[in-house]
C-alpha positions as a Python dict, from the first residue, in 0.01 Angstrom:
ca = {
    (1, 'X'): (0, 0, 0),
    (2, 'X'): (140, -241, -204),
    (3, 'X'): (3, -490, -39),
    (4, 'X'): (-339, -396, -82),
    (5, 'X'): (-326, -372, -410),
    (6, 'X'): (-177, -703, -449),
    (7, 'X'): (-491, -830, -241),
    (8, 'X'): (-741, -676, -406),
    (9, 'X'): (-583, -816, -756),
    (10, 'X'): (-586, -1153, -630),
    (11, 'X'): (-934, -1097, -514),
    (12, 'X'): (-1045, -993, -864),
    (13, 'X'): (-895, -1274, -1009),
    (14, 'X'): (-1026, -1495, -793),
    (15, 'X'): (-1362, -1358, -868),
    (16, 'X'): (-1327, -1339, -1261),
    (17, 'X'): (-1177, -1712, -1224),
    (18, 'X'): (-1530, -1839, -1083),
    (19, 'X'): (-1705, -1668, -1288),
    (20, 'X'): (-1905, -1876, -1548),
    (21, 'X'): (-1761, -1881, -1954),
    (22, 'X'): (-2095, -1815, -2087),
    (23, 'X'): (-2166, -1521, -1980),
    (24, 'X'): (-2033, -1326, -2280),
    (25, 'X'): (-2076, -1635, -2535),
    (26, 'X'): (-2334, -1842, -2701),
    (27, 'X'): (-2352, -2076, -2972),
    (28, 'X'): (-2624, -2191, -3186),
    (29, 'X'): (-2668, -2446, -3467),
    (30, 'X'): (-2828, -2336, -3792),
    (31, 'X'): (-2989, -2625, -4120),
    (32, 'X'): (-2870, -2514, -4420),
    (33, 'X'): (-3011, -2707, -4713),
    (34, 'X'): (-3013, -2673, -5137),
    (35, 'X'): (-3224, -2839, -5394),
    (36, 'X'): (-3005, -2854, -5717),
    (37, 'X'): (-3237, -2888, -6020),
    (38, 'X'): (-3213, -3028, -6354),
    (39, 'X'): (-2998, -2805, -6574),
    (40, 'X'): (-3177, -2640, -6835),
    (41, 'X'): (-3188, -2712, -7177),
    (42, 'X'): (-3251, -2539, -7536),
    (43, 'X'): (-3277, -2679, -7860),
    (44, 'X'): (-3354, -2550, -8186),
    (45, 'X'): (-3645, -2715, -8353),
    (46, 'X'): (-3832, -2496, -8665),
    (47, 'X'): (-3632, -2285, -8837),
    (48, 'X'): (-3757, -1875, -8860),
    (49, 'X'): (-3842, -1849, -9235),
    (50, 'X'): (-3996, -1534, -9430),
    (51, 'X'): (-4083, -1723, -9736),
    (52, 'X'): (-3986, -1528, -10022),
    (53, 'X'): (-4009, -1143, -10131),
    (54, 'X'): (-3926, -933, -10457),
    (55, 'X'): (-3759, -583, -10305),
    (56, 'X'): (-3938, -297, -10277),
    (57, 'X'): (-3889, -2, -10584),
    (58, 'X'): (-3788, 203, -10304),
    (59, 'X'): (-3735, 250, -9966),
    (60, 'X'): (-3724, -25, -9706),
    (61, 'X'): (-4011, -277, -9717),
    (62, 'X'): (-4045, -536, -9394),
    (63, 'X'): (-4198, -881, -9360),
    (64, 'X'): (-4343, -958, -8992),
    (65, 'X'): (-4359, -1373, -8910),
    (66, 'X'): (-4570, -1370, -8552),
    (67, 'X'): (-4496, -1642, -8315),
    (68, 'X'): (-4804, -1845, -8451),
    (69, 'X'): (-4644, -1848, -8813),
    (70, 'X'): (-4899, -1588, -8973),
    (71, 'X'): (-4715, -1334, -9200),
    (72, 'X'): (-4771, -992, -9276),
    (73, 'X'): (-4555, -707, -9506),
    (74, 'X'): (-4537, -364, -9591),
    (75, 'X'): (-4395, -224, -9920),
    (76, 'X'): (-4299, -536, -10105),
    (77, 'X'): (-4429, -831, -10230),
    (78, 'X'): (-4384, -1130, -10003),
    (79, 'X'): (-4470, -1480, -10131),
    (80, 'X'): (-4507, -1803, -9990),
    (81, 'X'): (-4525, -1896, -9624),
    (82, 'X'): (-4371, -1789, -9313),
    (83, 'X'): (-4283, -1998, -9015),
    (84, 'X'): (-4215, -1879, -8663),
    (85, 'X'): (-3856, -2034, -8511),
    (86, 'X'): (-3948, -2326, -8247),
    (87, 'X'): (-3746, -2410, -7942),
    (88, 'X'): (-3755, -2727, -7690),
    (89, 'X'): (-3737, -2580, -7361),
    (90, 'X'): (-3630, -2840, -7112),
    (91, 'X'): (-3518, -2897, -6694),
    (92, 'X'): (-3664, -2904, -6374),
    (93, 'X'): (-4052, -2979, -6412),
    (94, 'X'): (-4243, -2648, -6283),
    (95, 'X'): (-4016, -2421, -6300),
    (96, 'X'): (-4061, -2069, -6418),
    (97, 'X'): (-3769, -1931, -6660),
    (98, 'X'): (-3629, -1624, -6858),
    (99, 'X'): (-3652, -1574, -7217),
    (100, 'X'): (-3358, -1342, -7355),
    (101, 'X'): (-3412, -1255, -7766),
    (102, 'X'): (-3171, -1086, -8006),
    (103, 'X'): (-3222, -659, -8087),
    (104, 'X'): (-3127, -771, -8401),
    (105, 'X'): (-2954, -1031, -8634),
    (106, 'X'): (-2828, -1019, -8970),
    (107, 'X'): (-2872, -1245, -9271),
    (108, 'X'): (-2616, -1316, -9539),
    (109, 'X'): (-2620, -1421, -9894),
    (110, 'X'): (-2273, -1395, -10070),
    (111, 'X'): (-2154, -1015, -9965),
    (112, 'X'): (-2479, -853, -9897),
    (113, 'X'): (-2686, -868, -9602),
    (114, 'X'): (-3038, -823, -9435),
    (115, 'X'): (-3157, -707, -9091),
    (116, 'X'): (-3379, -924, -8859),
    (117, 'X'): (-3520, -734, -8586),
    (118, 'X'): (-3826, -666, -8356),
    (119, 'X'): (-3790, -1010, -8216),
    (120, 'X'): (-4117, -1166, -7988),
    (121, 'X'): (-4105, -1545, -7852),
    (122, 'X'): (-4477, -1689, -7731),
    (123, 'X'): (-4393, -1734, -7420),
    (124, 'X'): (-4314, -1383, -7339),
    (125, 'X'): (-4021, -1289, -7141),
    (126, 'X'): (-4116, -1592, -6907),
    (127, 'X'): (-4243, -1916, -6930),
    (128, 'X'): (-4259, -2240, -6678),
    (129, 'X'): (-4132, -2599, -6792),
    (130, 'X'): (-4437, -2868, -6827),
    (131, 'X'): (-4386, -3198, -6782),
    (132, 'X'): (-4159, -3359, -7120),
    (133, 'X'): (-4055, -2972, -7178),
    (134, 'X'): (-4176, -2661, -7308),
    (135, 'X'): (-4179, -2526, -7671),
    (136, 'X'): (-4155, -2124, -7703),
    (137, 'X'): (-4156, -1984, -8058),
    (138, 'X'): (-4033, -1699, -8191),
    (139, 'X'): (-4120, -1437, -8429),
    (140, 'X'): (-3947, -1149, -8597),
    (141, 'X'): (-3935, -897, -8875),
    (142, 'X'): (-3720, -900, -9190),
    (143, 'X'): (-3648, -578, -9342),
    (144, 'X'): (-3549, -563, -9670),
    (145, 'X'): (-3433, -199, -9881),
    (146, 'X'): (-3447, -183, -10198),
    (147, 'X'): (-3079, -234, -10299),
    (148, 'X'): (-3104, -584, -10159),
    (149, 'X'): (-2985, -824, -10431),
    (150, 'X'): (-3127, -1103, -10550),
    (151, 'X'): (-3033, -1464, -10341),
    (152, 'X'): (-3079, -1694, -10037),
    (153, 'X'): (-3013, -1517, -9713),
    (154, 'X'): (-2927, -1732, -9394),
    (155, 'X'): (-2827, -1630, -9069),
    (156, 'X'): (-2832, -1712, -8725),
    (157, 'X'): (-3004, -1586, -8422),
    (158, 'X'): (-2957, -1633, -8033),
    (159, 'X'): (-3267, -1762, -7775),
    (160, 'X'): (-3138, -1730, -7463),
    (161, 'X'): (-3304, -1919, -7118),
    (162, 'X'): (-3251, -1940, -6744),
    (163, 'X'): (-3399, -2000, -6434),
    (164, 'X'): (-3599, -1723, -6263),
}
């Protein structure tokens, strides 16, 4: 008995020696490529300006500066012009991109302080990069209560891009 099944073990072996490798393997060759673009780019160019208002007697009063630089207000007297923030969009010609804006920013003068909110940008919430770059402005609206004190209130505000 032992003899047979030393046989048929030798047989099997035998058998599994001939057998071809590939039969449970296979191998294949894939192309893996990348284009890397340009990095993008953003630069400030016009600065977001309200012009200049006189608080309201009460209550909170707002100044709205579209994208195109046209103002309007509501409950106070705003003066002067308005002029919607500019930014140089630049990278890989064609490409489509994000546009991230601020809820809200605050502007300073001394100890007291202003809201900014209700941010647009013309593009909206896309654009694509032209040939030399791409401008996208930006609009907001200041609100301004009626404690506000008299002076010059500057602040800053973030514009954030990326590649779609």
């Amino acid at each position: 008995m032992k003899t047979k099944i030393l046989g048929s073990a030798a047989a099997a072996a035998l058998i599994i020696g001939f057998m071809p490798q590939a039969l449970g393997q296979a191998t294949g060759a894939g192309t893996s490529s990348v284009q890397v673009l340009d990095p993008i780019t953003i630069t400030a160019g016009a600065n977001l300006t309200f012009g200049q208002v006189a608080a309201p007697a009460t209550g909170t009063g707002t100044v709205t500066c579209s994208t195109a630089g046209a103002v309007s207000s509501s409950g106070l007297t705003q003066v002067g012009a308005c002029t919607a923030g500019t930014f140089s969009i630049g990278g890989e010609d064609g490409s489509s991109f994000s546009i991230t804006l601020p809820t809200s920013a605050t502007l300073n003068s001394g100890g007291n302080s202003l809201t900014v909110d209700t941010f647009l940008s013309d593009p909206s919430g896309t654009g694509s990069i032209a040939s030399g770059g791409t401008t996208v402005s930006v609009g907001a609206t200041l609100n301004v209560p009626s404690t506000a004190a008299a002076g010059s209130y500057t602040g800053t505000y973030a514009v954030t891009v990326d590649y779609n």
